[in-house]
N, C-alpha and C positions, 0 to 999 in steps of 0.2 A: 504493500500500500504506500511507504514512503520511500524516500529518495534518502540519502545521507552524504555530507559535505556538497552541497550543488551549490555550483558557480553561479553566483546570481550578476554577473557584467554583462547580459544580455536578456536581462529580465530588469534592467531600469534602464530610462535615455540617456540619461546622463553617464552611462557605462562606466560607472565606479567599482573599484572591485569589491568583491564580498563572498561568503561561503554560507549557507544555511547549515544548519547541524541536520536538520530535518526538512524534507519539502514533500509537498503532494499536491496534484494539479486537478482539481475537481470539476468534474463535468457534469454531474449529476445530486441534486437536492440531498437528495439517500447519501451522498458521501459524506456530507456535513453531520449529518445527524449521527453520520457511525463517530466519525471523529471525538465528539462531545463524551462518548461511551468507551472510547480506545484506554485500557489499561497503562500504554506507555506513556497517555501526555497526559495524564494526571498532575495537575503542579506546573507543567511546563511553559512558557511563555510562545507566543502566538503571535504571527500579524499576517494580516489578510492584503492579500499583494492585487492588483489589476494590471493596468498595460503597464505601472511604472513610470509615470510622463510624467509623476508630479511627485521622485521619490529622492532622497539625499542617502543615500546608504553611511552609515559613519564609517561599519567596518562589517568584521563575521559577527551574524544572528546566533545566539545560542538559542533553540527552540523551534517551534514548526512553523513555516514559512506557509500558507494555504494561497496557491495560486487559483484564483477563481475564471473559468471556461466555460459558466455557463451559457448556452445561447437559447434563442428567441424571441421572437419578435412577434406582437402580434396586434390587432384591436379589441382591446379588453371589452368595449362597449363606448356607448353612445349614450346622447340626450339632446335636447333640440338644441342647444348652444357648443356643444363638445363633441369632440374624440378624446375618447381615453384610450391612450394607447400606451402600453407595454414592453419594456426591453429586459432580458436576462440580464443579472450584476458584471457577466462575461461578454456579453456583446460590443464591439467596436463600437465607437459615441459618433465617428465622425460617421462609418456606413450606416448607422441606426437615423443618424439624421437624415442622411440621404435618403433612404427608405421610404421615412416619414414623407418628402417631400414627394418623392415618385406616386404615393397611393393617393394624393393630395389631399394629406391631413400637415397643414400648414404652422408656424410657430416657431420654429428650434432653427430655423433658417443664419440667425443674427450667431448661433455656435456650431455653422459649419466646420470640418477640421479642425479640430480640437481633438489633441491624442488620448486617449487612455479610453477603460471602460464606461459603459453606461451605470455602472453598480456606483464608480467613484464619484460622478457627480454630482450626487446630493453633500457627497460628505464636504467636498470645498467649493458648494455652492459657485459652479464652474461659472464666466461669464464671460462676451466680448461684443464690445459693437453696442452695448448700452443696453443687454439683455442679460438675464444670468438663470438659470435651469430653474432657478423657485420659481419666477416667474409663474412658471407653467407644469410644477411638478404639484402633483396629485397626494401621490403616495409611497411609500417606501416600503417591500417586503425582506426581511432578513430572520437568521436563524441564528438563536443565540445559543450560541458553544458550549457555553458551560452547561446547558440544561438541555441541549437538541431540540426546542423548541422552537416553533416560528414566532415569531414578533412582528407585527406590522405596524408601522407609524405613520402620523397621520403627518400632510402638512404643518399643521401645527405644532405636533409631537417635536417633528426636526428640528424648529428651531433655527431658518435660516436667517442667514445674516453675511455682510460682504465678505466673500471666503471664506466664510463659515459656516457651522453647522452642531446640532448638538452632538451629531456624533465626532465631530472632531473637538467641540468644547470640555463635552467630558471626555476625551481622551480614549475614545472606546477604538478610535481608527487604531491606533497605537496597542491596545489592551487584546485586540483582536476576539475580544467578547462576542462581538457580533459580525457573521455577512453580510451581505445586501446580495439577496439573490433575485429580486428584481422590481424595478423601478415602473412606474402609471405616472406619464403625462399627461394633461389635460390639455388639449388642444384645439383653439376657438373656429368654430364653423363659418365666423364673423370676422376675417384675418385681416390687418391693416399693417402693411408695412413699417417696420419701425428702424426709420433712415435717417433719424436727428443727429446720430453720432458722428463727428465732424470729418475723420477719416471717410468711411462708409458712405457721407453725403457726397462727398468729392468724388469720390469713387464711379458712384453714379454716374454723377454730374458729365465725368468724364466720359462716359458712352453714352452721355446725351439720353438717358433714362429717367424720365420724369413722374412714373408711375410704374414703379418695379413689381413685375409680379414675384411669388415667394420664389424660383428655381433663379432669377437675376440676383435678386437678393442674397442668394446663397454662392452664387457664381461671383459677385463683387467679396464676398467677404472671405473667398479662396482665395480669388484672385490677391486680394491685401495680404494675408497668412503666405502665401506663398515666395509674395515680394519679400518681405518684412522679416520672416522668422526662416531658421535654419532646418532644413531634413535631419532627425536625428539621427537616421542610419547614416548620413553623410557626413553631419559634425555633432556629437553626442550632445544634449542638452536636457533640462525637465522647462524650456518653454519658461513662463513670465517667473523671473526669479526672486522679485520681490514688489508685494502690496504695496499698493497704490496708499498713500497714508490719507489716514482721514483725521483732521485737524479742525479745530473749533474755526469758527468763520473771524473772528478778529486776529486771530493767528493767521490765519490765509493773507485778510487785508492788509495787514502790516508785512506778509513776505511779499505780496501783490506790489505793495509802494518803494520795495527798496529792488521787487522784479516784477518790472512792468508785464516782460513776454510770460510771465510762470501762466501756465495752463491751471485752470480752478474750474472746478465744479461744484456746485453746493449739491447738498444732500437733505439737510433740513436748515431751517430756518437760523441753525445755530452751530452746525457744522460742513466743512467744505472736503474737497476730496482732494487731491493735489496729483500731477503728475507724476510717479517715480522716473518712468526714463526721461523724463526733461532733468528732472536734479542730477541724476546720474552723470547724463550728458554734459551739464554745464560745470560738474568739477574733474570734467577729462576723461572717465572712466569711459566711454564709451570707445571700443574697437582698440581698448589699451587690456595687455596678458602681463599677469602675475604668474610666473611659472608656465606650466602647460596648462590653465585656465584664464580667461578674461571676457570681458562683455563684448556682445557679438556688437558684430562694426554695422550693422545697418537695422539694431533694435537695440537698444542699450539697457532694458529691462531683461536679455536673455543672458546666463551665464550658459559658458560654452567650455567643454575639454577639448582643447586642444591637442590629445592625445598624450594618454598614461597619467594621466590623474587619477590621486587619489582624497581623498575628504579632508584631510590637511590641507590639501590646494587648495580647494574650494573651501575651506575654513578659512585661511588666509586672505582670499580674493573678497569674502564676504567683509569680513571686518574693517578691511581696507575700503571697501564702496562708502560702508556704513559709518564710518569714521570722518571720513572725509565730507559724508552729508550733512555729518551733525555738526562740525566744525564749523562749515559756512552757511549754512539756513538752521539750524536748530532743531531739523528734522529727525526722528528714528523711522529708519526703515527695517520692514519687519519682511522678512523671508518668506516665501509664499508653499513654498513646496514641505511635505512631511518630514522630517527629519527623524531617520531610525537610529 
């Protein structure tokens, strides 16, 4: 049933190296539930792995690694205003969107291409293009480990929030207490392009699309991911490397006056969002390598291995972005991907 020392440098993007003590790749509901009863992991520490796109390895896992494979896809049901539709915790995010849009159940268009599973996106409440998976997420189905029991949580249960979630607040992503073996989006029969996002509008603007249906939609926001961000089989990466910080609004306005060009968004009436790879950018960091890591030269939010890194690199390379931000704006920036 399990695997023993497996090389996990090809089970995250970022291809850092690592060993599992224990690994097992499950394809089936039934495997989780024997797991939770298995004599050997009694005690043992656990984390539930998907594509890896959003993962920082430190070093070797002591404990069972669960790579989750479940697939399908399907239309859970209907109502006059929705599709609910259905993806296994193991199914591809970026083909599950596509899917979506081929049967024309419309919505997830604005997180075309985005790597990892469809199980991982509740838990970092994935987003781009001024959309993010709560939006339009339903429901959550998972089985919890310790007891082989299913668990299903509601939208509210989760708990979202920018980047977050409750299962990453409580630390259960980490705990690997719980699966996600499969995710219900709600998807509005009533679809209205959402092309406010300044990239995105231009984007458009640019093939002279003035009323994008959802497969343009999805077509422009490849198109950007494509420009912008790195293949990680090409140049290893986990994709946006650090949140966007969100700062009280007089804090913004006073970095606003001493930086005119700083990008801002509010959020609420009393805090703003701020650009990370703009800061990045303006104190150098951007397409500049610390060792055989550094931030990719045409998205200054992505860190990138250079080839034969290992998590000291990227240790290094972090603290130095982060250092450097907080010296000349005041800002902490917070790392976005899971850190094992």
């Amino acid at each position: 049933m399990f695997q023993q020392q497996v090389d996990l440098s090809t089970y995250n993007t970022l291809a850092l190296p690592a060993r599992a003590e224990f690994f097992v790749t499950v394809d089936r509901v039934e495997q989780l539930a024997a797991l939770a009863k298995h004599p050997d992991l009694a005690g043992r520490r656990r984390f539930v792995l998907g594509g890896g796109s959003n993962l920082v390895l430190t070093g070797d896992f002591s404990g069972l690694v669960v790579h989750m494979n479940l697939k399908g896809k399907s239309l859970a049901g209907e109502d006059g205003e929705h599709f609910y539709v259905a993806a296994a915790g193991g199914e591809n995010w970026s083909d599950f969107v596509r899917w979506t849009l081929e049967q024309g159940w419309p919505g997830l268009e604005n997180l075309s291409f985005i790597p990892g599973t469809a199980g991982a996106a509740p838990i970092q409440n994935i987003g781009a293009y001024g959309v993010e998976a709560g939006d339009f997420l339903h429901m959550v189905e998972a089985l919890d480990l310790d007891t082989g029991r299913p668990c299903p949580f509601s939208i509210d249960d989760c708990a979202l929030a920018y980047r977050d979630s409750l299962f990453k607040r409580e630390g259960w992503h980490l705990s690997g207490r719980y699966a996600i073996t499969r995710v219900i989006f709600r998807l509005p029969k009533r679809w209205r392009p959402r092309a406010a996002y300044g990239e995105l509008a231009a984007e458009l603007e640019r093939g002279n699309i003035a009323q994008p249906t959802p497969a343009q939609m999805a077509a422009a926001v490849i198109a950007l991911r494509r420009r912008k961000l790195p293949d990680p089989l090409q140049l290893p990466n986990a994709g946006s490397f650090f949140q966007n910080p969100i700062v009280s609004a007089e804090f913004a306005a006073a970095l606003g006056e001493a930086h005119p060009t700083l990008p801002r968004y509010p959020q609420t009436d009393s805090h703003v969002k701020l650009a990370a790879g703009w800061l990045i950018e303006q104190t150098g960091w951007k397409g500049r390598n610390l060792g055989p890591v550094g931030m990719y030269e045409k998205q200054a939010l992505v860190l990138v291995n250079r080839g034969g890194a290992t998590f000291r690199d990227v240790q290094n390379l972090t603290r130095a972005v982060r250092e450097a931000i907080l010296a000349r704006f005041g800002v902490n920036l917070v790392p976005e991907p899971v850190i094992l």
